[in-house]
N, C-alpha and C positions, 0 to 999 in steps of 0.2 A: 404429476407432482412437480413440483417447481425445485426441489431436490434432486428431483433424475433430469429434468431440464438443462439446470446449471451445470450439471457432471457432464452432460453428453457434449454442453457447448464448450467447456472446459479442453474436452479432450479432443476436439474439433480446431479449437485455437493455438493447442500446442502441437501439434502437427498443420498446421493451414502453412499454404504457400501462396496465397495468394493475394497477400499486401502487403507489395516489396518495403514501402513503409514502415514496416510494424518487426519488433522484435521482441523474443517472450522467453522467459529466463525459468531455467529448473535449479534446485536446490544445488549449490557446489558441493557442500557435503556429498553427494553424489560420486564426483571424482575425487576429492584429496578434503578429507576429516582429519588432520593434525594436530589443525592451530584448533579446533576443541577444544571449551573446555566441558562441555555439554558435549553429549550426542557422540562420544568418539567408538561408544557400547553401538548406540542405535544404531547409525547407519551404516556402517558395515554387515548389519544381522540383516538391515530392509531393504540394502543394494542385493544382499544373495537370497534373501527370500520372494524379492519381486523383479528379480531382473529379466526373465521370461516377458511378462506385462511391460516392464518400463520399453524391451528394446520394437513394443510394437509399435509407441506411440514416438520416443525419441530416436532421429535421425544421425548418429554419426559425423554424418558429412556437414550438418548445419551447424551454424554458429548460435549457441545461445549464451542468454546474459547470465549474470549469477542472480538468482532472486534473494540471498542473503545481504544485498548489496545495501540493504536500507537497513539491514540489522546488524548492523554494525560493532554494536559493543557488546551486550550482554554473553552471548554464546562466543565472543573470542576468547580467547586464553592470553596472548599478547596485545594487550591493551594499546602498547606503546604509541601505534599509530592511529587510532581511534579520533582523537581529535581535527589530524590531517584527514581523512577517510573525511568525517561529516563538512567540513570547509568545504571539500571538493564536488560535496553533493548540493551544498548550499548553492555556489555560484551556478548549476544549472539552471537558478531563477530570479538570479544577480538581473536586475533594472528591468525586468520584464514584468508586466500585465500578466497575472496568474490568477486561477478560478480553481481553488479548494472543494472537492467534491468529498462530503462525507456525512456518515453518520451524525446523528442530533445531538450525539451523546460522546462524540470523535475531541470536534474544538482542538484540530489542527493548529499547533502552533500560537496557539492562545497562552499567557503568561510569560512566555520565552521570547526570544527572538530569529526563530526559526525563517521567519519569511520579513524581516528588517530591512533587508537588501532588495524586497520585490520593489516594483513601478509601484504598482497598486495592488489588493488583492480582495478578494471578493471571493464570495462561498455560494454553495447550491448544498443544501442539506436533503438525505434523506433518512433509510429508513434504517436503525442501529442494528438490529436484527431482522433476518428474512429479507434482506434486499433485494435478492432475487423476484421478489414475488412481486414485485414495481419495476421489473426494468426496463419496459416498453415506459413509461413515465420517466423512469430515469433520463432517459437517453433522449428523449422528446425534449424535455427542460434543459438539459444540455443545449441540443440542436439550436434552439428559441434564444437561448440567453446569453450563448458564448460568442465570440468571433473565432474566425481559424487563424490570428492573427497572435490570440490570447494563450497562453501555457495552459493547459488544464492538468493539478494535480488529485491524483485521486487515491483516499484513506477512505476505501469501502468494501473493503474484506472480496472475498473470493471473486464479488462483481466485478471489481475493477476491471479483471485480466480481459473478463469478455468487452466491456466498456472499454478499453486503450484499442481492444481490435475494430470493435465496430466504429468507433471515433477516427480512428488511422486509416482505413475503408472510405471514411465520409472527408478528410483532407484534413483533420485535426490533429494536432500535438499532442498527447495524452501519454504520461507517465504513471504508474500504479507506484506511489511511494511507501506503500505500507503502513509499517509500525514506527517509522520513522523519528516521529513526535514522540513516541514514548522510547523509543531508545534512547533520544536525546534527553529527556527527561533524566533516566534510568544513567547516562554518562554523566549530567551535571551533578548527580548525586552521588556521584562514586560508588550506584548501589552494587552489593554483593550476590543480594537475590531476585528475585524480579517483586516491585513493589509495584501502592496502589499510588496515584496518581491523584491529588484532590482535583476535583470537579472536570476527570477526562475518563473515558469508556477504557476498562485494561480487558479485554477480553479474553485473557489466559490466567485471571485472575475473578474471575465474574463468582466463582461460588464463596468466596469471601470480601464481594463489596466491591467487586469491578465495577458494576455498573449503577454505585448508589453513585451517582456523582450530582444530583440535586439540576438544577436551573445556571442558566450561564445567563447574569445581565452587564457582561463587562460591554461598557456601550462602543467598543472598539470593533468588537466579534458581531455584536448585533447587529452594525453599522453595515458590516462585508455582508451582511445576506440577500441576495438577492431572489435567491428562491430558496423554498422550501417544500417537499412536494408530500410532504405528512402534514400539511394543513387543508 
């Protein structure tokens, strides 16, 4: 099953040592759940009920990133710096040639001005859900299409983490930005609760209307595709 697949190779990437390249972030909430405004119940209850399992797979001595780092507004409690936060992630692709990997139904940075600042940027679409079960396709369209010269950023749900390793492996730049696009979303609107997104995929949102998000013919978006690997 392409379910226990992705789990095995999940738990393989966050313990791997061996591309000094490559770095892979676990939840902060983990160490220090304060600035919560969400989650300050959970993970305290699921750092003591799974800490046995966690300390099999996380190392101590390693340095990891924070993976809330692209979620930046909604689950804060102190908003204040919310604005400086995303500035700071923007300029990571300030004048640079970047290649947008995401779902069909993602449209990264589509309506906003999220990537304003890139060189250029161009897309590889795949599949919105079950992307695991393509990712030997994935990763081939990747290889084919990109340069190692290009940013690859990648808004493709749990695939990405293994895609930034096997990419970092192969000499490629590869970042897993997440939800990014929709927090940004979610801060221009001052939203309170997590809302839907017209014409973007909200996947924490799908049983009411995450994923009607209809056809994208903004001919700007359709221009960036270079590939598509669900045709």
């Amino acid at each position: 099953m392409a379910d226990n697949e992705l789990s095995n190779r999940l738990f393989k990437v966050l313990g791997s040592n061996d591309a000094p390249n490559f770095m892979i972030g676990v939840p902060y909430p983990l160490k220090y759940f304060k600035d919560l405004r969400n989650g300050r119940f959970f993970w305290p209850e699921y750092t003591s009920r799974h800490i046995k399992q966690l300390r099999k797979y996380i190392n101590p001595k390693k340095i990891y990133l924070n993976t809330q780092v692209t979620r930046f507004y909604f689950e804060r409690a102190d908003k204040s710096l919310c604005e400086e936060h995303f500035q700071k992630l923007k300029n990571l692709w300030n004048d640079k040639d970047i290649v947008v990997v995401e779902g069909t139904m993602t449209r990264s940075g589509v309506g906003n001005d999220l990537y304003d600042n890139a060189k250029s940027v161009r897309r590889i679409l795949g599949y919105s859900e079950n992307a695991f079960y393509h990712y030997d396709e994935m990763l081939d369209t990747i290889v084919k299409n990109v340069s190692k010269e290009q940013l690859i950023l990648l808004c493709y749900g749990m695939t990405a983490t293994v895609l930034a390793y096997d990419l970092a492996k192969l000499g490629y730049w590869a970042m897993d930005i997440g939800h990014l696009d929709i927090e940004y979303e979610w801060m221009k609107m001052g939203a309170t609760d997590r809302a839907l997104i017209k014409g973007k995929h909200v996947n924490e949102l799908k049983e009411v209307g995450g994923s009607d998000v209809g056809s994208c013919e903004d001919p700007v978006y359709q221009n960036q595709i270079i590939a598509d690997i669900t045709k």
